[in-house]
C-alpha positions in Angstrom: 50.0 10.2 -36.1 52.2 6.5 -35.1 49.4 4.1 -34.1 51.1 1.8 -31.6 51.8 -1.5 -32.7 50.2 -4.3 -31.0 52.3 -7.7 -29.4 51.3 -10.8 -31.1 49.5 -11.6 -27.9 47.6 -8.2 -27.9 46.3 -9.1 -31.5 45.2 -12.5 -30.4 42.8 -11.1 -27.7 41.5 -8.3 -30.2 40.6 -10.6 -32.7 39.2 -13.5 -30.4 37.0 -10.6 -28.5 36.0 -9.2 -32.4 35.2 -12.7 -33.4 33.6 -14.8 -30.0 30.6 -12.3 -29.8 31.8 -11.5 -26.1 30.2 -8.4 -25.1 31.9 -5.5 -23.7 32.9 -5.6 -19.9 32.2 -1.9 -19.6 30.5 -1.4 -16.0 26.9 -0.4 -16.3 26.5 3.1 -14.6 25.0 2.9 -10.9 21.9 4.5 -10.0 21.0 5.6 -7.0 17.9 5.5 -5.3 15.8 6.5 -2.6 12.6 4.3 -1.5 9.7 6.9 0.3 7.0 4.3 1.7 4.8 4.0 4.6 5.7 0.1 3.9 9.1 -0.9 4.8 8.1 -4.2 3.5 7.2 -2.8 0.6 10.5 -0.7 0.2 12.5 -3.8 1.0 10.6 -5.7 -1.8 11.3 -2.9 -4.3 15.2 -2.9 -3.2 15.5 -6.4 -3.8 13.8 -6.2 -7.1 15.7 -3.0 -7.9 19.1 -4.9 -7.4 18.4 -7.8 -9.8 17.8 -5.2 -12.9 21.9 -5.3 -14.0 21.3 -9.2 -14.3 18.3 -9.2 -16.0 19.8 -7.2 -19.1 18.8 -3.4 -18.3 21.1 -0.2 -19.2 21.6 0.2 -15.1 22.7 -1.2 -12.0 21.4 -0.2 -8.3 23.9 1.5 -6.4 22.8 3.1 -3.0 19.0 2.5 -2.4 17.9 4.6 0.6 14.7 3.8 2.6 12.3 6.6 4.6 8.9 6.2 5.5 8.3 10.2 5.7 8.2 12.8 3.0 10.3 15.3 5.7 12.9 13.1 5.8 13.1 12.1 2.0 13.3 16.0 1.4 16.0 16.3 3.9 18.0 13.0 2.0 17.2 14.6 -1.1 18.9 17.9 -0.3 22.7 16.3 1.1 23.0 13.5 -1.3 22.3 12.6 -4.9 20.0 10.3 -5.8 19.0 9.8 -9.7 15.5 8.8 -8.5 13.0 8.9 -5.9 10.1 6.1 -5.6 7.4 7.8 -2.9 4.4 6.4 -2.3 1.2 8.3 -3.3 -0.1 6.9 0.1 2.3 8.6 2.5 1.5 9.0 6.1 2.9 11.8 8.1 2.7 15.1 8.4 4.1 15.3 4.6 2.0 13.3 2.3 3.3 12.3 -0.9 2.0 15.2 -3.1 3.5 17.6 -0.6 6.5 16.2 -0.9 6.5 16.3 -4.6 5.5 20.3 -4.9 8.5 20.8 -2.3 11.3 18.5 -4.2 10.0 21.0 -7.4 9.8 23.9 -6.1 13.3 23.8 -4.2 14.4 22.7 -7.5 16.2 19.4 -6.2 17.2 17.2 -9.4 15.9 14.1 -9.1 13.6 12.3 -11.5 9.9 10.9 -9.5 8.1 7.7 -9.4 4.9 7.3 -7.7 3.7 4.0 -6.7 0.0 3.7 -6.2 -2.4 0.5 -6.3 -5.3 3.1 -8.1 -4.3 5.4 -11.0 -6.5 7.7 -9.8 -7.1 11.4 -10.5 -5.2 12.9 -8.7 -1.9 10.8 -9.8 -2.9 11.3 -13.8 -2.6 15.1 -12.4 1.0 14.9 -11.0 2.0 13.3 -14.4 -0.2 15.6 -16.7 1.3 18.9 -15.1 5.0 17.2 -15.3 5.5 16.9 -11.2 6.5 13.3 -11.9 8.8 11.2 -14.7 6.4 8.2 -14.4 4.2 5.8 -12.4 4.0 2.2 -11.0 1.1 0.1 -10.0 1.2 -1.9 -7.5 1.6 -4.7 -6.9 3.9 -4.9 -9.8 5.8 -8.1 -11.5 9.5 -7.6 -11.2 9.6 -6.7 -15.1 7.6 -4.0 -15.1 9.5 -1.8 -12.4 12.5 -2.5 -14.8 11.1 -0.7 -17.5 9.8 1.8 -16.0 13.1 2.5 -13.9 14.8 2.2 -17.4 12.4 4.4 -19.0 12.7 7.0 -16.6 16.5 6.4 -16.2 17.2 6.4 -20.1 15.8 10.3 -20.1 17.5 13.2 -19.0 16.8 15.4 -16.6 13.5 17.5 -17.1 15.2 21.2 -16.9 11.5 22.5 -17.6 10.4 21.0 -14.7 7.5 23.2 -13.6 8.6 24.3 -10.8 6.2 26.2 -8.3 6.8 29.3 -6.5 
């Protein structure tokens, strides 16, 4: 097989890219997200944050962040669009609380990866995690850096098939 030969001018850029220690252009894949808080404050704060990841040197970027203050109507998003991850309060109001919501999401076996944000690891939230509900946790309040990580943590993982999902 003819490899095609390169222009002088083509050359040029291929070496000065090899040499200049640019790094690849390559867009960053976008995530997107849906915020489940009593809080809209909160959820704002969390979108803000969420959209400065790409600049602070993580593997993602935000693309649509969706914000609900009820677990009904973060099922109901869950089930027409896709979102990579869901970050639901353990403190939910409604008439759907947050671990509701979460045995639902499972057990109508909607592919999304969970956060729960809580301001006590209590319990009932080591629970979730132990019996693989959720992908991971996040105090709050929270500096900036650690919602990156654990977004990236939970990002950088594929999707759980062995999900327990309840009947």
């Amino acid at each position: 097989m003819q490899s095609k030969k390169q222009s002088p001018m083509e050359a040029m850029y291929e070496y000065i890219a090899k040499t200049s220690g640019v790094q690849d252009k390559t867009p960053l894949p976008k995530k997107n997200i849906l915020l489940c808080n009593t809080s809209i404050e909160l959820s704002k704060m969390l979108d803000t944050s969420l959209s400065n990841a790409a600049n602070q040197g993580y593997n993602y970027e935000i693309g649509l962040v969706d914000i609900t203050q009820f677990g009904r109507e973060a099922l109901k998003l869950l089930k027409t669009r896709s979102f990579e991850l869901l970050i639901i309060d353990f403190n939910l109001e409604g008439s759907m609380g947050c671990v509701e919501t979460i045995k639902e999401i499972r057990k109508q076996k909607i592919r999304t990866k969970i956060m729960v944000t809580t301001n006590v690891m209590s319990g009932a939230v080591k629970s979730l995690w132990m019996n693989g509900l959720i992908d991971g946790t996040l105090l709050i309040p929270y500096q900036d850096e650690h919602l990156y990580k654990a977004v990236a943590e939970i990002m950088s993982k594929d999707f759980e098939e062995e999900y327990i999902f309840l009947n």
